[in-house]
N, C-alpha and C positions, 0 to 999 in steps of 0.2 A: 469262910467257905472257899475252894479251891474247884478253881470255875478255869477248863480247858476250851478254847477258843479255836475253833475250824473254820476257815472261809477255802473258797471252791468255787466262786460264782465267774470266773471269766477265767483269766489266763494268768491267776498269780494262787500260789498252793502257801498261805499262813496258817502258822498253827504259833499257841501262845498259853502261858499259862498265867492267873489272874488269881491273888488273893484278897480276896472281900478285907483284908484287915489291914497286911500288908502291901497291897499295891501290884504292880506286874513284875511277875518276877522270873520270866522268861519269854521271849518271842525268836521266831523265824520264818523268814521268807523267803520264796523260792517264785523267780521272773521265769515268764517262757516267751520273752521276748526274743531269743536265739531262734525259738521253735519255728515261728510265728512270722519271723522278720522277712525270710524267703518269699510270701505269700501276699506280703503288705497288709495283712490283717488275722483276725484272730481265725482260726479253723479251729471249728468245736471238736470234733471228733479228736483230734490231735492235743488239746485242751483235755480234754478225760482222761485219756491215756496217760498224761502227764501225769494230772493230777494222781493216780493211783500211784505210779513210778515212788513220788516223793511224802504222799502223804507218812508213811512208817519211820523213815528215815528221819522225817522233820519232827513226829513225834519223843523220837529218845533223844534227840538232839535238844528240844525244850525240857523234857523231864531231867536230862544230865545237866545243865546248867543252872536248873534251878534245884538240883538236888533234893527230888520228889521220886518218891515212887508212884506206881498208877494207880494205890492202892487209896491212896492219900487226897483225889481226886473225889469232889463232892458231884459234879456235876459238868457235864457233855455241852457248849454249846455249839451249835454250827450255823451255818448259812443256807435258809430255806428258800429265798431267793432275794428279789429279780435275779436273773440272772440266764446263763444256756442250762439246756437242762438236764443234759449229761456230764456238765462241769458239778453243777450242784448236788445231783445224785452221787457220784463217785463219794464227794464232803460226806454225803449224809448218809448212806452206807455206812461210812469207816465211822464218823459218829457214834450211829444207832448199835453199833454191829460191837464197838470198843466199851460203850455205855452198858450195854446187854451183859458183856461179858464181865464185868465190873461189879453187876447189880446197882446201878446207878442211874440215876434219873438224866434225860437228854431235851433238851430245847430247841426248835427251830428261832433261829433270829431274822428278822428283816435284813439285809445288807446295807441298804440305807439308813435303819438306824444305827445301826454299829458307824456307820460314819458322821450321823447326827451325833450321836455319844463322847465321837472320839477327841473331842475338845477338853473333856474332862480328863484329860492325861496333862494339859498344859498347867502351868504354874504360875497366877493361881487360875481354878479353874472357871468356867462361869457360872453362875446362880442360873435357875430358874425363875422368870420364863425370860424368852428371848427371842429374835427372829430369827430363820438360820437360810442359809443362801448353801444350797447343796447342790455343787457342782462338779460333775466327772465326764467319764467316757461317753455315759450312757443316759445321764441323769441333769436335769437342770430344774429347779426349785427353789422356790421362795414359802417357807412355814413359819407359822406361830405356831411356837413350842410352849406350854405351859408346866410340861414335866413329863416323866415316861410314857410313852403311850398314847399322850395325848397332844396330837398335831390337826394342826389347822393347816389344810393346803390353800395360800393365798396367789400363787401364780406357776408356769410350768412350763416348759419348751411344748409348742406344736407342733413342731418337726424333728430337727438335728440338735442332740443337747450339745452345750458347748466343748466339751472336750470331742466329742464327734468334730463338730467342723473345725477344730484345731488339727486334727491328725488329717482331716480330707485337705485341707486346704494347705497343710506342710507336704504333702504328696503330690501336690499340683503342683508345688514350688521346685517337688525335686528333690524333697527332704527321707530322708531312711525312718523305715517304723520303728518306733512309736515316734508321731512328728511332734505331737503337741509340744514338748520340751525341745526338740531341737528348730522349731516354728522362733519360738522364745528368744533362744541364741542367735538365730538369724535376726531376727526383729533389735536387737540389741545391737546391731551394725548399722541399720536404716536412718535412712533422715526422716522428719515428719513434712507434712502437706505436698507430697508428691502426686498424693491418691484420694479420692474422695470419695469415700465407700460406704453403702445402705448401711443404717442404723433401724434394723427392723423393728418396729410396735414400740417406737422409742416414744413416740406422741399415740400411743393407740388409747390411753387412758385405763390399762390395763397391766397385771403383772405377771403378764403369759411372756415369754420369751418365742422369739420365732430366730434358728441361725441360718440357715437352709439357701436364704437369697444371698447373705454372707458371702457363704462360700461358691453360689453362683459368680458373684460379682469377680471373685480371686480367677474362679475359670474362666470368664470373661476376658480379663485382663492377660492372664496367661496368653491366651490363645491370640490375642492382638501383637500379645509381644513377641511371642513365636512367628507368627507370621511377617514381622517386621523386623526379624532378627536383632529384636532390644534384648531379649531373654538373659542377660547377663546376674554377676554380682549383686550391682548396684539394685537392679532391675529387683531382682527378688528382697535384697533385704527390708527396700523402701516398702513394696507391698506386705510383706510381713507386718514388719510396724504400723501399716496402716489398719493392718484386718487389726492386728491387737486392742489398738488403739479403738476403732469400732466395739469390737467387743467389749473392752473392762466398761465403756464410757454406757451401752446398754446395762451391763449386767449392774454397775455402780449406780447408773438414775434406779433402774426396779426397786432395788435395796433401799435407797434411800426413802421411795416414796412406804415401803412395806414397812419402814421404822417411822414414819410420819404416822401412818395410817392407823397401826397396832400402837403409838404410845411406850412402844420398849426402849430402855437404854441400854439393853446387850444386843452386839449381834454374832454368831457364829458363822462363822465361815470352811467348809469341810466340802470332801472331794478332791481329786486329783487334779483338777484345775486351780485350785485354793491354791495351791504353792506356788504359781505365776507373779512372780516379784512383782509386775506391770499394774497387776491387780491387785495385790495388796497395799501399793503406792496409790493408786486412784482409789480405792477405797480409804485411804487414808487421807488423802487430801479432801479426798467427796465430802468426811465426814467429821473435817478437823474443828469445826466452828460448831460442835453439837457434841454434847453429852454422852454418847454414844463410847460403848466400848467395844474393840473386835478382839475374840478370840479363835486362835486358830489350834488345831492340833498340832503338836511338833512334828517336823518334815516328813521324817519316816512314816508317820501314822493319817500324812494326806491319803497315801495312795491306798489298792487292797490290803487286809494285815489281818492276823487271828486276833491281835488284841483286842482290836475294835468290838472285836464278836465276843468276848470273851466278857468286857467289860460290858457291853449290854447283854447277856447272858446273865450275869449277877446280878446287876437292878431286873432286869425282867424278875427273874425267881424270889427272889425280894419284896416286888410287888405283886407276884401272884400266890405267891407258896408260905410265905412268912407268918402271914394271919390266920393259916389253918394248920400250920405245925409245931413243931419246937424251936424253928429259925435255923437249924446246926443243917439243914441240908438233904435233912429225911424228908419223906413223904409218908402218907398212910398207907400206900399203896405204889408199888412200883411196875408199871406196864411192857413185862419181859416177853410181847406177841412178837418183837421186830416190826410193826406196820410203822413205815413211817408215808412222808408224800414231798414233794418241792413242788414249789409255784414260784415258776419261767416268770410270770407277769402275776407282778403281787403290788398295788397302789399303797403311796407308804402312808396316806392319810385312811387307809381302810385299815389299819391296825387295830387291834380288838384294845378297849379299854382299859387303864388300871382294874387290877381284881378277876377280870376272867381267866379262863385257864388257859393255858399258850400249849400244854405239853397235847 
């Protein structure tokens, strides 16, 4: 089956193409981090627009390099959400609208699981089941996964997911959007025990993350040290490395106690945060005296990407469509109204089960 991959949930336009037999066999992506940069943050409206701009262009750009025609395409998936909700509309549009004109059946995908998923691109990949620590802009979670569809939510940010207070707290430092990665580089200059900063719900006896006092504590400090004219070099790198070091040494006990608790010896690691060397250093040292194995997605497919979407697009339909057709990608029935819908705010442990209908 030849499974086309749309995401559209924020400020990154992927499109990819995925063959059920042979593997992926085209991807591109398009940053609107230029867009966006002026602003210090993402503007949705501006975000839409984009996405329209490139959605076309990226599509014959994946079909030319994998030397596919659209004809040859079983199946549409896109990004139904979390997500803003004119980013995801534009995606699912061009979707529904591409899909229609095909005569081809189209899927909405959760975006967090496309990044729960996208571990299964690494070499080799991991078994089911496993814990999975899903970290991004927007998103912070701790799940027992026992296989498609079926997540256990065991903890979750209350406030500010971790990549949030990376980018808030590289902006207080002074750092250019997107901070979280240039937060990183600065923190890689820093000396350690300069600073000694909340470790929130670290002893709460629970597996909720809270960052929010985090990155009060950074504007705290900030503003002492402005006012005391320390604001220097030195000044920001050391605080960097301390917020970091606060962070992995949080997100690395939750993890660990969520692999004690659940009995699993995989864990997954996915999200944009995931590619933080700091973090996968303390999660490695956290977890070098245990059984435990980490798998990560390769770099390019931490952050947004159509393959993600594309690759759970095929196991979705797989598990929903296989057992009532002939498997090749038909259906009984193909639904040519155009109604389609996006959900802004969709909970990834509220996914409908193996077996129900997703279309």
């Amino acid at each position: 089956m030849l499974v086309l991959g749309i995401e559209s949930s924020c400020d990154e336009t992927g499109l990819a193409l995925y063959d059920s037999e042979r593997g992926l066999l085209s991807h591109a992506l398009h940053s609107q981090v230029e867009v966006h940069a002026p602003y210090g943050g993402v503007v949705p409206e501006l975000a839409s627009r984009d996405h329209i701009r490139r959605l076309s262009p990226l599509l014959r750009q994946v079909l030319q390099v994998a030397q596919c025609s659209p004809t040859t395409i079983d199946l549409v998936a896109y990004t139904r959400g979390p997500g803003l909700a004119g980013a995801l509309l534009t995606g699912a549009a061009f979707a529904e609208s591409f899909a229609c004109a095909l005569g081809k059946p189209a899927i909405g995908i959760h975006h967090l699981e496309g990044h729960l998923l996208s571990p299964l691109f690494s070499d080799p990949p991991p078994a089911f089941p496993f814990v999975a620590l899903l970290v991004s802009g927007g998103h912070s979670q701790l799940l027992d996964v026992q296989g498609v569809g079926n997540y256990r939510l065991l903890g979750e940010t209350l406030d500010d997911a971790a990549g949030e207070a990376f980018d808030k707290s590289a902006m207080l430092l002074g750092l250019p959007y997107p901070g979280g990665a240039a937060l990183s580089q600065l923190a890689d200059k820093g000396n350690s025990g300069h600073f000694n900063l909340p470790r929130p719900l670290l002893s709460s006896g629970t597996l909720d993350f809270s960052f929010s006092g985090l990155k009060t504590a950074v504007r705290t400090r900030v503003a002492q040290a402005q006012q005391e004219d320390r604001f220097d070099d030195d000044f920001r790198s050391d605080l960097a490395l301390a917020f970091q070091e606060a962070m992995c040494e949080v997100l690395c006990a939750k993890t660990l106690t969520a692999l004690q608790n659940s009995g699993r010896q995989r864990l997954v690691v996915a999200g944009g945060v995931g590619a933080n060397h700091q973090l996968r250093n303390s999660l490695k040292v956290t977890l070098r005296e245990s059984d435990v194995h980490i798998y990560y997605p390769p770099l390019e497919f931490c952050t947004d990407n159509g393959a993600m979407i594309a690759l759970a697009g095929a196991m979705r339909w797989e598990e929903t469509t296989c057992k009532q057709t002939d498997c090749r990608g038909a259906r009984q029935k193909i639904d040519l109204s155009g109604g389609f819908s996006v959900l802004p705010r969709w909970p990834l442990h509220e996914l409908s089960p193996p077996g129900a209908s997703y279309i």
